[in-house]
C-alpha atoms as one frame of an Amber mdcrd trajectory, in Angstrom:
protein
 -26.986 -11.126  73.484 -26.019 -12.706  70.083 -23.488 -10.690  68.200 -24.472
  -9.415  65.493 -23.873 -10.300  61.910 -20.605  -9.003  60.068 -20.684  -6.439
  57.724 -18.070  -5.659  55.456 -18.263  -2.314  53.677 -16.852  -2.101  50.720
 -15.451   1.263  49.484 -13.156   2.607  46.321 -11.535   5.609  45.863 -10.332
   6.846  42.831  -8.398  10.717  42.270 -11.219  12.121  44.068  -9.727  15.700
  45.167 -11.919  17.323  43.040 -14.728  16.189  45.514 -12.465  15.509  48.684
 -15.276  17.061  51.139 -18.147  14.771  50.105 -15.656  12.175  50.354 -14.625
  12.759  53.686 -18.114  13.104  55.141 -18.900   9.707  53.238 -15.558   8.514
  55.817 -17.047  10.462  58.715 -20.491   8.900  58.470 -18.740   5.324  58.149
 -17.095   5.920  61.576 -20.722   7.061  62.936 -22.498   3.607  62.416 -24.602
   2.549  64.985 -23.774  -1.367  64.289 -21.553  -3.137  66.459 -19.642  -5.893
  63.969 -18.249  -4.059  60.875 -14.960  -3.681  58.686 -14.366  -1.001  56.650
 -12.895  -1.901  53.417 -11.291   1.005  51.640  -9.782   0.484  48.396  -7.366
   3.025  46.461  -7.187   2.259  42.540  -4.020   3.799  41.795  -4.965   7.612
  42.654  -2.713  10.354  41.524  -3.679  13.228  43.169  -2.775  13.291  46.241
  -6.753  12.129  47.385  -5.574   8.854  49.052  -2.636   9.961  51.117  -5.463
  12.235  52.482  -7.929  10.010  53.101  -5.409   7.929  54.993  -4.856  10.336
  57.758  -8.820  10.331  57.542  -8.456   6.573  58.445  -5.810   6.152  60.404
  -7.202   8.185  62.773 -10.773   6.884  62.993  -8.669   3.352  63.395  -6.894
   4.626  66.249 -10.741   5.399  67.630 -11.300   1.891  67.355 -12.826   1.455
  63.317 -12.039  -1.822  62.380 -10.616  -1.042  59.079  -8.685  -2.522  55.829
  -7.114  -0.533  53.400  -5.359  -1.500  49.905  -4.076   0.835  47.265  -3.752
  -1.145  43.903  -1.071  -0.759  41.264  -3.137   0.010  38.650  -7.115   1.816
  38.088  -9.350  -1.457  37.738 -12.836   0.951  37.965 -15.754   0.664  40.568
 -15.991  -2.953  39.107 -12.307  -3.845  39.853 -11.820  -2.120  43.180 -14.909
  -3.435  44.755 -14.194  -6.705  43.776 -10.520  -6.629  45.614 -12.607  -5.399
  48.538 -15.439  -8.183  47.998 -12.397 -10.580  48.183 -11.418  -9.679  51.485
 -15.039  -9.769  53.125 -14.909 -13.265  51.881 -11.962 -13.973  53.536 -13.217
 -12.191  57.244 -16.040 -14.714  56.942 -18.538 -11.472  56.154 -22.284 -12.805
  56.211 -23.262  -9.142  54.298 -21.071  -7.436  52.438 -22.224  -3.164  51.469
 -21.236  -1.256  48.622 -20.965   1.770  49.315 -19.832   4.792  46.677 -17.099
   7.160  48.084 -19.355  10.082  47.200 -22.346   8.677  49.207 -22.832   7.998
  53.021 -24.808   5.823  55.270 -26.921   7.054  58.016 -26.501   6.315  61.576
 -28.830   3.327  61.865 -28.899   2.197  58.489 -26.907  -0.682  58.073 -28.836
  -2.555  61.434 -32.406  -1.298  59.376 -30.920  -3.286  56.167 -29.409  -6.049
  58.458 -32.337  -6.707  60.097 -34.424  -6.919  57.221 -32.120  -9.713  55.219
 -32.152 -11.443  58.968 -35.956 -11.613  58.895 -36.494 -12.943  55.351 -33.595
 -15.664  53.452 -34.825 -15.182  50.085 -33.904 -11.672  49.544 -30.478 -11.460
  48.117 -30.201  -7.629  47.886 -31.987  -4.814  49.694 -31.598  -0.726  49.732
 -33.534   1.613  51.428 -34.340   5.188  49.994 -31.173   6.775  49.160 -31.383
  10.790  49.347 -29.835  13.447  47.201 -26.969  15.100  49.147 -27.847  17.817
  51.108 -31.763  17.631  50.435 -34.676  16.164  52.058 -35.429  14.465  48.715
 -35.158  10.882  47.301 -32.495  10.347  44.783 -33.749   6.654  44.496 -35.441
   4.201  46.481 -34.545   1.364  44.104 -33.801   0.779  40.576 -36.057  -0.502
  37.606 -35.186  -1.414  34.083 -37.521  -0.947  31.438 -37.704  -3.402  28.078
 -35.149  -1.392  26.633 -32.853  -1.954  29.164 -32.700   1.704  30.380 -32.826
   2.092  33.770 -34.832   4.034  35.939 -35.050   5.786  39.738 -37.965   4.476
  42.016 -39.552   7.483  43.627 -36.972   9.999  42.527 -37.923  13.024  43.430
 -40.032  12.655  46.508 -39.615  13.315  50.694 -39.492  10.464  52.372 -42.698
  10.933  53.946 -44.197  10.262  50.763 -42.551   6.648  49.618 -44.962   3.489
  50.019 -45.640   2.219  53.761 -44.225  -1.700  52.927 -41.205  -2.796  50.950
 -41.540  -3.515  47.263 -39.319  -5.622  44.618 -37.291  -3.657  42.719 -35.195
  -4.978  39.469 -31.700  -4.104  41.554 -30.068  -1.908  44.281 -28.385   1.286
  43.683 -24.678   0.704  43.509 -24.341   4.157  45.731 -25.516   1.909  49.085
 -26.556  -1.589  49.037 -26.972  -4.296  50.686 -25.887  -7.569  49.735 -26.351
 -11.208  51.270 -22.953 -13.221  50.592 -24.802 -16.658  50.057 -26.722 -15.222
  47.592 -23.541 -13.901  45.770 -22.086 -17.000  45.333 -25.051 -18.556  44.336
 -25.875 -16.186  41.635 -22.231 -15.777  40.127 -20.209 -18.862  41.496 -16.896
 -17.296  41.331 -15.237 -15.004  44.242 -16.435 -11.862  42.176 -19.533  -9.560
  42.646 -19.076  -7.891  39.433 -17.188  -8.706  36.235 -13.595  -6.756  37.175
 -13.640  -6.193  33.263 -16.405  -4.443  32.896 -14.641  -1.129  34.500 -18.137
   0.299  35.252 -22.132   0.874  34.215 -22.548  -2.877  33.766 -22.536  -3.555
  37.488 -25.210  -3.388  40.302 -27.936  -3.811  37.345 -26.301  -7.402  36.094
 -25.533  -8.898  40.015 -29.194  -7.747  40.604 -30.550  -9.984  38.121 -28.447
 -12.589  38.527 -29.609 -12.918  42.228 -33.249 -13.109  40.679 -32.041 -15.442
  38.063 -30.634 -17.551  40.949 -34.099 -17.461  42.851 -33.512 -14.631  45.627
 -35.410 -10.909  45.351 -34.070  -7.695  45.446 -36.455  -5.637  47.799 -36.426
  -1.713  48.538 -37.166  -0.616  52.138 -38.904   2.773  51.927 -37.294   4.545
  54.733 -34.021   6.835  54.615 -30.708   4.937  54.145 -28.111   7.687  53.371
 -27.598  10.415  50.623 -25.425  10.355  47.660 -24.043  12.700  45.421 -25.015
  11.367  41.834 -22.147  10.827  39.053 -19.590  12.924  41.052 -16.540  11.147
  39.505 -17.683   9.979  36.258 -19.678  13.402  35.194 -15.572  15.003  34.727
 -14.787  12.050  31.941 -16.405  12.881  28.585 -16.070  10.484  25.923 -14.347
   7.647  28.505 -17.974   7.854  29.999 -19.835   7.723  27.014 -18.257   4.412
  26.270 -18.856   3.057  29.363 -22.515   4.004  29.803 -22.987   3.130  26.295
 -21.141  -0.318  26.339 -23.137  -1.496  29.629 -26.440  -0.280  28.451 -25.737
  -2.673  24.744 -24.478  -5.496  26.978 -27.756  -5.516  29.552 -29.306  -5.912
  25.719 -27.440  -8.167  24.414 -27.070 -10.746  27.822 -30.424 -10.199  28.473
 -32.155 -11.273  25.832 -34.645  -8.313  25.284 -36.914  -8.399  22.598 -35.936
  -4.774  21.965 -32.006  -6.039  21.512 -32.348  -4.869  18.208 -33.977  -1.948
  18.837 -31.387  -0.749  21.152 -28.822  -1.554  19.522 -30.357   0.163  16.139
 -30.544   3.442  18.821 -26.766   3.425  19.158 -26.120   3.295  15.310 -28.774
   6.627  15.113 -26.657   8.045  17.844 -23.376   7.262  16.161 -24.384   9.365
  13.309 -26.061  12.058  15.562 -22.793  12.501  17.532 -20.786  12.437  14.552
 -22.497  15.570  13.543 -22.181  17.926  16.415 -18.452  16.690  16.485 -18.249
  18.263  13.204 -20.345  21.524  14.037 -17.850  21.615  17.542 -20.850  20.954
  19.798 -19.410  17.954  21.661 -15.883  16.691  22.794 -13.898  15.104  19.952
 -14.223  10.928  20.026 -17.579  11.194  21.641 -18.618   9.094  17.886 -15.776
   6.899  18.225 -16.694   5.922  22.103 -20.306   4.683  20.850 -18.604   3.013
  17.835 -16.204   1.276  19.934 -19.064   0.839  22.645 -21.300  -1.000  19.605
 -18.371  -3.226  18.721 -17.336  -4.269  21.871 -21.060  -5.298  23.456 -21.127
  -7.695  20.732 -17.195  -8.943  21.270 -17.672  -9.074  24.995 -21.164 -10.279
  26.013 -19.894 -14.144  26.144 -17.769 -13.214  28.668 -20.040 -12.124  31.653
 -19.700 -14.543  34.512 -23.020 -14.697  35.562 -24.759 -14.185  31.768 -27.176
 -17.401  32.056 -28.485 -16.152  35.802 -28.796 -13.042  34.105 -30.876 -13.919
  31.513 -33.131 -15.894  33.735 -33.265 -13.029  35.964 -34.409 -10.591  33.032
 -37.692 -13.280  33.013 -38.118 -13.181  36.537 -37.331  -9.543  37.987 -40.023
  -6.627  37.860 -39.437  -5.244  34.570 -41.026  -2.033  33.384 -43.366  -3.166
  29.752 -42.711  -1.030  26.740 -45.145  -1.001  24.369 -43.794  -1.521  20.289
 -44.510   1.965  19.400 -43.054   3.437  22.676 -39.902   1.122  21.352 -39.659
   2.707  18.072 -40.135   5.829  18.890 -37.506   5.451  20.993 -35.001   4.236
  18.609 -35.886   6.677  15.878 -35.626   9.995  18.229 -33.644   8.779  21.203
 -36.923   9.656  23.308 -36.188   8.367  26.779 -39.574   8.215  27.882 -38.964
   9.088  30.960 -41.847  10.608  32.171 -43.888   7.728  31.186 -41.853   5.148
  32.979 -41.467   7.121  36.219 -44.952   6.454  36.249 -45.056   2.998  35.434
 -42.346   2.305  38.083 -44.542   3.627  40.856 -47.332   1.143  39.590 -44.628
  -1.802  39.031 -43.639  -1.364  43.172 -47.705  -1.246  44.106 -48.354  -4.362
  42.063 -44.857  -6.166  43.799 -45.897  -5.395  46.931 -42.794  -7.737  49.556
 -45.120  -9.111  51.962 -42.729 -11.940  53.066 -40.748 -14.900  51.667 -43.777
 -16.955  51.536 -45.482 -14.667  49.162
């Protein structure tokens, strides 16, 4: 029998006492995989709290069990961006056909990884896949694959659902989840020619959305399998970082605007400047953290600086025209960037229609 193809998962941990449990099961789950050729690479950026010296007895003692595993602690926090590109660097250095990310606060299920596997095995053009990735601890769908809309916000496929109720055949999707995804290492290289998946700059929130159209910029699909993958726990690190996460979120959503080329660039940008002031205001009345205006300023001025420098930008850009994209109509647009209406609703609708009408029914197709 062939062996099968190696996987390198790549995993970052960062001060996560605070959720040491989830993080632990996410370790416990990696040791469970039924898939015979994988490495486990677990990267520490620069913890503090004591969370990595723990997590090492974790994985010294699954390795003494016989899990093939890698582990680096860096000198200093580089973000999700950072850490999983030190990881990425070793799977391309084991020779790693796939390579996973995989959040510390999410965890695969037992025969995921040979589900997603055998899917990228069966059809060469697809550069990414998922499959539906569950809240933690619930029988529901957290998301089956990610959308972005005109505006450049992004959007859960299926949130909300059982899994009994997702489509019957895999759909495109505009990217995979950064909680669990698979990605083809060909495709990688071809999409951002460097030894990087993400920009290590970028921190965080300009990430799985930008590699995932780059790979459709560089003529491969991103596909979501509708069957059960793993669970995740959503924002578990970030949701304890205030205004550092405002910035970040912010900053990413401006620079999908700005590389992209959206016809709403303007528009979203224009949003930011209303929020400035907005946040400036309940700063004043006490209602929010002090610098929550100053993150979106700096966010604002530091798209603009720092959209040149994206590695993949002219994939990306390409991939914007060629992805599923969820339509906006003009109204919808300025409403949006007059009250800060998400629309929401509305697009959780349209993305169920986007993954009937992109129906994956092959390479050929």
């Amino acid at each position: 029998m062939a062996m099968q193809p190696l996987v390198a998962l790549l995993w970052v941990n960062y001060n996560s006492m605070p959720i040491i449990d989830v993080v632990l099961d996410s370790l416990r789950s990696i040791e469970e995989l039924d898939y015979d050729n994988y490495v486990l690479i677990a990267v520490d950026n620069a913890s503090t709290d004591g969370s990595w010296e723990k997590l090492l007895e974790r994985i010294e003692a699954a390795r003494r069990k016989g899990l093939r595993v890698i582990t680096v602690q860096l000198a200093v926090n580089s973000g999700f961006t950072g850490g999983m590109n030190a990881a990425y660097r070793l799977a391309l250095k084991l020779g790693a056909r796939y390579v996973a990310v995989l959040n510390n606060d999410a965890a695969p299920f037992n025969k995921s990884i040979e589900m997603l596997v055998e899917f990228m095995e069966q059809h060469p053009c697809v550069g990414s896949v998922q499959g539906a990735v569950l809240y933690y601890g619930e029988d529901r769908v957290q998301t089956a694959g990610n959308y972005l809309s005109e505006l450049l916000t992004a959007h859960l496929a299926f949130e909300g659902l059982r899994p009994g109720e997702l489509p019957r055949k895999p759909y495109h999707i505009t990217y995979a989840s950064g909680a669990y995804a698979l990605y083809r290492v060909k495709a990688v290289k071809e999409a951002r020619r460097d030894q990087r998946l993400f920009d290590d700059w970028v921190f965080a929130y300009f990430d799985d959305n930008a590699i995932g159209l780059a790979l459709w910029g560089a003529g491969y699909r991103v596909v979501g399998v509708p069957r059960p993958a793993g669970w995740h726990v959503m924002s578990a690190t970030f949701k304890r970082q205030g205004p550092r996460r405002l910035y970040l979120t912010s900053r990413g959503h401006l620079l999908a605007a700005h590389v992209s080329a959206s016809k709403y660039r303007a528009v979203v940008e224009a949003s930011y400047l209303r929020r400035l002031a907005y946040y400036a205001s309940l700063e004043a009345a006490g209602a929010v953290a002090l610098g929550s205006a100053a993150a979106i300023a700096r966010a604002i001025r530091d798209a603009r600086k720092q959209a040149h420098r994206v590695a993949a930008r002219h994939t990306i850009r390409k991939g914007y025209a060629t992805a599923p994209i969820l339509h906006v109509k003009s109204m919808e647009a300025t409403m949006y960037m007059l009250s800060g209406t998400p629309l929401t609703r509305l697009l959780y609708r349209r993305a169920a229609a986007l993954a009937a009408r992109h129906v994956f029914d092959g390479c050929d197709k």
